[in-house]
Backbone bond lengths (Angstrom), bond angles and torsions (degrees), N, CA, C in turn:
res aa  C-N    CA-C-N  psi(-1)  N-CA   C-N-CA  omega(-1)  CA-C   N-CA-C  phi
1 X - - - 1.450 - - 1.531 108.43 -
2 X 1.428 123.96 157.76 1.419 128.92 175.48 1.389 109.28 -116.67
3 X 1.133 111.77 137.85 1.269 134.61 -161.78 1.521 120.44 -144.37
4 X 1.396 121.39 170.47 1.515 97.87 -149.16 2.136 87.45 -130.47
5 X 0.990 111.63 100.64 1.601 104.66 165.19 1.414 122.66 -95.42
6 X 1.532 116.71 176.75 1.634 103.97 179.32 1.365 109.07 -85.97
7 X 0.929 94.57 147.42 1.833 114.42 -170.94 1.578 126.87 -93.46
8 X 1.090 95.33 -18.65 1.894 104.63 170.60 1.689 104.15 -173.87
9 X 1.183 110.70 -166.80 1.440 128.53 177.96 1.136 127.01 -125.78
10 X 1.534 108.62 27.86 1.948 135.01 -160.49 1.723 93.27 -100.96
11 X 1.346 107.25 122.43 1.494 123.07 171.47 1.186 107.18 100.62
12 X 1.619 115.78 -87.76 1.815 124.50 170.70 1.319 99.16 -136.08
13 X 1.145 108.20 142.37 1.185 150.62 174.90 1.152 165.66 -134.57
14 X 1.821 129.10 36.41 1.576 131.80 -135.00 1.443 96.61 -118.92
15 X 1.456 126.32 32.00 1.783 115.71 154.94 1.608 92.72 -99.73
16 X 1.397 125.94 146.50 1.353 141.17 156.59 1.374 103.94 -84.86
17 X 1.430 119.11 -27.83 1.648 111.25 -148.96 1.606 106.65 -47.69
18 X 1.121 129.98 166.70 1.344 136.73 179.44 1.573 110.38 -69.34
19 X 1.511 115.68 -71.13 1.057 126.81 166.46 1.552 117.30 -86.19
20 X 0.875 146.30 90.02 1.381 169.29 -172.96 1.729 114.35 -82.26
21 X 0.884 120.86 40.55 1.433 126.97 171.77 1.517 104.24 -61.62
22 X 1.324 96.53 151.42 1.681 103.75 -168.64 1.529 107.73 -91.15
23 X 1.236 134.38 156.20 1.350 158.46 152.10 1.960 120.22 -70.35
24 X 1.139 93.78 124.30 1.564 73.60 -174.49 1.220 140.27 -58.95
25 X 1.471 158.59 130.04 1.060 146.28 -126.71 1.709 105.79 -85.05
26 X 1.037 120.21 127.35 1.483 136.39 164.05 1.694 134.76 -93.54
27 X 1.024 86.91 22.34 1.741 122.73 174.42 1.961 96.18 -29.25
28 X 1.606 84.84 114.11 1.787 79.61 175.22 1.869 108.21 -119.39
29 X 0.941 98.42 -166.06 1.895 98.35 -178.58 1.908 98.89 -68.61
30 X 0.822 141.82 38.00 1.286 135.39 162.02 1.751 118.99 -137.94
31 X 1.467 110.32 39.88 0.968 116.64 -164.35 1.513 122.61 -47.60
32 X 1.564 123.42 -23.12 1.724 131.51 176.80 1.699 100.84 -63.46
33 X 1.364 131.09 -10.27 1.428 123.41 -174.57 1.742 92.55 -91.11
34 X 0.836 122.19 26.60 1.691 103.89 178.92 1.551 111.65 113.45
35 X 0.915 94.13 -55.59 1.940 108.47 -156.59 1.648 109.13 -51.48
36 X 2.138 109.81 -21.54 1.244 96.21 -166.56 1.888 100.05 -114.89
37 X 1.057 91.76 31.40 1.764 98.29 171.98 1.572 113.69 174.78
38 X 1.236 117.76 45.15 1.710 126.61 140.29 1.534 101.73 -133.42
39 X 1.678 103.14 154.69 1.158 129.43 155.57 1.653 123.17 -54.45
40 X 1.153 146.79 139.96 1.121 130.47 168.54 1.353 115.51 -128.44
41 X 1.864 117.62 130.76 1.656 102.64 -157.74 1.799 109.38 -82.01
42 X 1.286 98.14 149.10 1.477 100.86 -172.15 1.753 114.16 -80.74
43 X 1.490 115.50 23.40 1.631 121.14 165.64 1.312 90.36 -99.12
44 X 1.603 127.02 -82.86 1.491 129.04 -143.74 1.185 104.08 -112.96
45 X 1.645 124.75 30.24 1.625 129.17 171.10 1.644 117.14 40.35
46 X 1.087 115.56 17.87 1.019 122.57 -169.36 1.104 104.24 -102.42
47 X 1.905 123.97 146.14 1.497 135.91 -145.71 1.852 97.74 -102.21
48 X 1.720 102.97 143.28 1.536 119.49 169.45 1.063 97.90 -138.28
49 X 1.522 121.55 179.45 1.750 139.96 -161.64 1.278 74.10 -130.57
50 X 1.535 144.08 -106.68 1.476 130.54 -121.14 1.580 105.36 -100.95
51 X 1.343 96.34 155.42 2.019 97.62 171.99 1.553 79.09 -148.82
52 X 1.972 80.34 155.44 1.236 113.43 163.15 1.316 109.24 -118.11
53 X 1.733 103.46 142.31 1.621 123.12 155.73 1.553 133.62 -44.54
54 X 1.246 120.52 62.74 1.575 122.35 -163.50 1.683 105.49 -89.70
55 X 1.999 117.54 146.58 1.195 94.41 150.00 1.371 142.47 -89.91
56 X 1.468 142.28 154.40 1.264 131.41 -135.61 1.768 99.28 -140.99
57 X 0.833 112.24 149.82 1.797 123.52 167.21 1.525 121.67 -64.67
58 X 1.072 100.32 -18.33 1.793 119.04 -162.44 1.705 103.06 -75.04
59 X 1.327 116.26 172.46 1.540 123.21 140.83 1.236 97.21 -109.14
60 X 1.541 90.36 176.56 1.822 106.37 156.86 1.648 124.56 -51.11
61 X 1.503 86.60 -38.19 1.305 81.80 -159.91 1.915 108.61 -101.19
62 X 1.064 117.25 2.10 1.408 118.18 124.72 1.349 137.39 -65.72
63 X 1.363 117.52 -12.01 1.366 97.72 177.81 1.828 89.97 -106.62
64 X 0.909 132.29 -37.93 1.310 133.08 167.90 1.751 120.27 -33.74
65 X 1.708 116.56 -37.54 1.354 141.07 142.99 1.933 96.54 -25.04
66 X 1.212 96.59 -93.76 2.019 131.62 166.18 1.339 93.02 7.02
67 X 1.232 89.81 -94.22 1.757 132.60 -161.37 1.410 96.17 -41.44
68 X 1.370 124.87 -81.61 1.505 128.84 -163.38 1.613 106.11 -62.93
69 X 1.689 110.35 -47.32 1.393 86.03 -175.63 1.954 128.82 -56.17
70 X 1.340 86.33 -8.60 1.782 110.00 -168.57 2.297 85.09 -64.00
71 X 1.075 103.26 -28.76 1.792 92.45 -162.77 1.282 110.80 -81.79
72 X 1.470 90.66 -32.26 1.977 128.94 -154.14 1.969 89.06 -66.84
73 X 1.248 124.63 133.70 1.772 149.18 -155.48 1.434 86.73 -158.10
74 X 1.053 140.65 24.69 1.485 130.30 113.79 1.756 142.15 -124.42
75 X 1.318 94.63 9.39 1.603 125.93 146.63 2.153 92.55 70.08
76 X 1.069 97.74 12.62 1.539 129.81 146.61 1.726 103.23 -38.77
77 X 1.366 126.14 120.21 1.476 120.32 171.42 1.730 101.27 -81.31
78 X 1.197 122.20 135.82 1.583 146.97 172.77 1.884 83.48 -29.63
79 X 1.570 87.86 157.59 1.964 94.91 156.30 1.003 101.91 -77.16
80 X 1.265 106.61 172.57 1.825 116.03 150.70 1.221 110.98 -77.47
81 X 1.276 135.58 -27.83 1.598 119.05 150.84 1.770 141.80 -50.45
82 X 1.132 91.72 -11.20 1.791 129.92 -156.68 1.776 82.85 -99.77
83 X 0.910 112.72 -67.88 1.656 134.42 -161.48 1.454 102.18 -70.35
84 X 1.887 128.58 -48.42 1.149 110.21 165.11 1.784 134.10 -75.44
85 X 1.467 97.95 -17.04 1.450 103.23 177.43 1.858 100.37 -53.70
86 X 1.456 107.47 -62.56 1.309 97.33 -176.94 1.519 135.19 -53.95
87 X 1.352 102.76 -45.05 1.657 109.27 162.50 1.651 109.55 -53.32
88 X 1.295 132.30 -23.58 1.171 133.38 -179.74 1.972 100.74 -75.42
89 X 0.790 96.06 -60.84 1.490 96.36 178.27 1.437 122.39 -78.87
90 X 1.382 132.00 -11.91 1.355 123.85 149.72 1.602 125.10 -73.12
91 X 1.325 106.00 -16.06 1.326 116.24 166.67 1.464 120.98 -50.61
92 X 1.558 115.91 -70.63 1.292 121.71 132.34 1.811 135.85 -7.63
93 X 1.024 85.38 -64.86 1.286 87.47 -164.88 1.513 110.88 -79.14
94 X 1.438 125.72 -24.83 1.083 121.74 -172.81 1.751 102.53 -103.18
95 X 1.189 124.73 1.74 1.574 126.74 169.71 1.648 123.65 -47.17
96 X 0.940 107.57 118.98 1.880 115.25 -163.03 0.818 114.79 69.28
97 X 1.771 120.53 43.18 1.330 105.00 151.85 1.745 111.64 -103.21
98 X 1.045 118.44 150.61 1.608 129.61 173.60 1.398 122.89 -113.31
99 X 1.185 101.28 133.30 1.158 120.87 -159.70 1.917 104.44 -61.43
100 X 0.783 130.68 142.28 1.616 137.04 178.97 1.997 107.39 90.51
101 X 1.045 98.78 -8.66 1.670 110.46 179.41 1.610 114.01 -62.91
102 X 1.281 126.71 175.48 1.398 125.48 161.29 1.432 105.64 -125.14
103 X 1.364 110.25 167.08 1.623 88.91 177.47 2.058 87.99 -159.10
104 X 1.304 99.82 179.48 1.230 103.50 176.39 1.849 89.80 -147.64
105 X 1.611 102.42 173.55 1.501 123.80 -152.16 1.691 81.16 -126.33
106 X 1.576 113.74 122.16 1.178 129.72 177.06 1.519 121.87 -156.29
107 X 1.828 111.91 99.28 1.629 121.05 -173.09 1.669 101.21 53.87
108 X 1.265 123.96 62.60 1.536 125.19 169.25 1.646 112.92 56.43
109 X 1.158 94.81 47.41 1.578 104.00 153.97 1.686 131.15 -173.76
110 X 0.780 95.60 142.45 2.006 105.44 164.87 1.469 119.40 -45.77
111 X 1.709 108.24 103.73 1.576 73.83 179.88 1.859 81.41 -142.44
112 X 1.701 92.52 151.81 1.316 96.67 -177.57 1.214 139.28 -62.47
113 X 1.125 130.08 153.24 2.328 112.80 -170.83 1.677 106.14 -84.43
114 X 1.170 104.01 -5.14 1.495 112.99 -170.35 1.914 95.39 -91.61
115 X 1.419 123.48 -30.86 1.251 114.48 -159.49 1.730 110.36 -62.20
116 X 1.592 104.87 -170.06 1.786 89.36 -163.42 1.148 97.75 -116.52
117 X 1.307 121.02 34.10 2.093 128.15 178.33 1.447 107.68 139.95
118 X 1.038 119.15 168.41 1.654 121.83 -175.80 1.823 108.58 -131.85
119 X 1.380 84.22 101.51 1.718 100.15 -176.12 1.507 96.65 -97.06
120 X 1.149 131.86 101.44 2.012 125.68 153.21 1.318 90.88 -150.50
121 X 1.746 89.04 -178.68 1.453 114.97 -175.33 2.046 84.84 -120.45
122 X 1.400 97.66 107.84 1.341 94.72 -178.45 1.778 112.62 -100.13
123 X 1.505 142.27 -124.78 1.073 136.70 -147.00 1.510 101.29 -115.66
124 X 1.240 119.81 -24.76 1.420 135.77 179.56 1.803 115.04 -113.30
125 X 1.807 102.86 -54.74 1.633 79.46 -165.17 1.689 84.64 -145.15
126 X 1.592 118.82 165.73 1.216 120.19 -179.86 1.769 101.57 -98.03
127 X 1.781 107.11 148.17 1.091 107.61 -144.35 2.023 91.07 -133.19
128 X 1.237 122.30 134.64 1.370 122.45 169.38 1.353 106.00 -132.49
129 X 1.426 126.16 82.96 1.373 127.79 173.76 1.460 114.35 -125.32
130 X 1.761 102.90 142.26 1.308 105.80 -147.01 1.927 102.10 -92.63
131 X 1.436 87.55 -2.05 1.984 90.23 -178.70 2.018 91.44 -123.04
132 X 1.327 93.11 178.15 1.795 98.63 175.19 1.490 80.38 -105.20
133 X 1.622 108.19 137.11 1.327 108.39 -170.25 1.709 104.70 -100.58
134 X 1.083 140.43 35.04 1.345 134.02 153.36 1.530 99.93 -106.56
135 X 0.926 128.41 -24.22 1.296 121.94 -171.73 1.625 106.76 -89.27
136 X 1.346 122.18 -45.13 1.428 110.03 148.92 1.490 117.47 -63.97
137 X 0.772 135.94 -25.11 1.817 111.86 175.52 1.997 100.82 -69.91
138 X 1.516 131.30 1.95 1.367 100.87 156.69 1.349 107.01 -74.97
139 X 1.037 127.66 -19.88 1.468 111.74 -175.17 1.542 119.17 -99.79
140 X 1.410 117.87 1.02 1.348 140.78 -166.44 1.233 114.91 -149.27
141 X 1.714 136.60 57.67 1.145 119.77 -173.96 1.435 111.99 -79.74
142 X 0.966 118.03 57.41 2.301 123.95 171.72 1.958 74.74 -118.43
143 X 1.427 159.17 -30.07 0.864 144.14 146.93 1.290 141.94 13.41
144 X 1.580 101.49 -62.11 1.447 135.37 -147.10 1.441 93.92 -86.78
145 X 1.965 105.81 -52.83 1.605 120.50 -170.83 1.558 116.49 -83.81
146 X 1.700 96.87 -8.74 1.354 103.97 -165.92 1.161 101.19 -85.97
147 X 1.473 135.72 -48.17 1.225 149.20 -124.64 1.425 108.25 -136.86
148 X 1.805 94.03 -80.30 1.493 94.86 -163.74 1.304 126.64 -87.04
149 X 1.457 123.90 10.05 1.432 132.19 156.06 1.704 104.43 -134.48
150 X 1.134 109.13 29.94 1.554 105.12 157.95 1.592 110.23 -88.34
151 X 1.300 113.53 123.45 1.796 131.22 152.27 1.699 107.57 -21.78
152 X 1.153 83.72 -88.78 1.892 104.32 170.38 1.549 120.10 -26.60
153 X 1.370 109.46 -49.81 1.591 90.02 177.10 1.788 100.75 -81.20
154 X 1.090 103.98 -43.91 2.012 93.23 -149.88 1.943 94.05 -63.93
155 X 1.646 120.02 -20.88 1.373 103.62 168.31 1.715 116.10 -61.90
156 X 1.349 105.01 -44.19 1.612 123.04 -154.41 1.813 86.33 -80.80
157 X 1.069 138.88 -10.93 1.656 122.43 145.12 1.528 129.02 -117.35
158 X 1.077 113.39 27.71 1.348 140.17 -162.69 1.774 91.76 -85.55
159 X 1.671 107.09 131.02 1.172 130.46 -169.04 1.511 115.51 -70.02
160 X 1.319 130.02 123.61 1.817 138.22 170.67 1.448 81.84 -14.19
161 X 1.375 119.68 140.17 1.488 142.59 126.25 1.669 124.14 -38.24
162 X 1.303 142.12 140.18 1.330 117.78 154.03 1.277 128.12 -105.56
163 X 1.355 115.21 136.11 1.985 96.20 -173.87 1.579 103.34 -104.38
């Protein structure tokens, strides 16, 4: 299976763990604090910018085991309902990725460091940018303050509400 770990310590970086496999993203309405464009590793929850596509020993649904018990404060094993929701949605979420690739985590999705801008309508706000903006902030860190943890932009493209 392919699976996505952190890939260096270039930009941000505060998991040490060795193997650093990611956690599934928990992206909340404040996406400029992190949550809506870093990876976060599923040992020490702690936030990275790039992952790579590695192959791995695991299933999903062992690491889905991993992952949740990592939240779980009563050390309680997940349901199996608990356990497939997530394998259901990492399925998703991790589709086209390839193994030897890099990728970065941007408004609820995978997107490659190689691509030529990041056009979607992701989980919070719709997005038309002509670079992947963690990967330009190595060469531009006003990026980081400009963009990807500025208030101001992710409101000022931030998706209709529904009532």
């Amino acid at each position: 299976m392919i699976y996505l770990r952190k890939a260096n310590d270039d930009l941000i970086s505060h998991s040490r763990c060795t193997e650093a496999y990611i956690s599934a993203p928990g992206q909340m309405d404040c996406p400029w604090c992190g949550c809506g464009w870093l990876f976060t590793c599923s040992v020490c929850r702690k936030a990275f910018t790039f992952a790579e596509a590695v192959e791995v020993d695991f299933t999903l649904e062992e690491m889905a085991r991993r992952d949740i018990g990592g939240y779980n404060v009563s050390n309680k094993a997940p349901s199996k309902e608990r356990v497939q929701e997530w394998v259901d949605f990492m399925e998703l979420f991790l589709r086209g990725i390839e193994a030897g690739h890099r990728y970065v985590y941007f408004d609820s999705y995978v997107i490659p460091t190689d691509a030529d801008g990041v056009t979607l309508e992701g989980l919070h706000s719709r997005h038309a940018l002509a670079v992947v903006p963690q990967v330009e902030a190595l060469r531009d860190r006003s990026i980081v303050d400009g963009l990807l943890c500025n208030p101001d932009y992710w409101r000022a493209t931030a998706l209709e509400e529904e009532e």
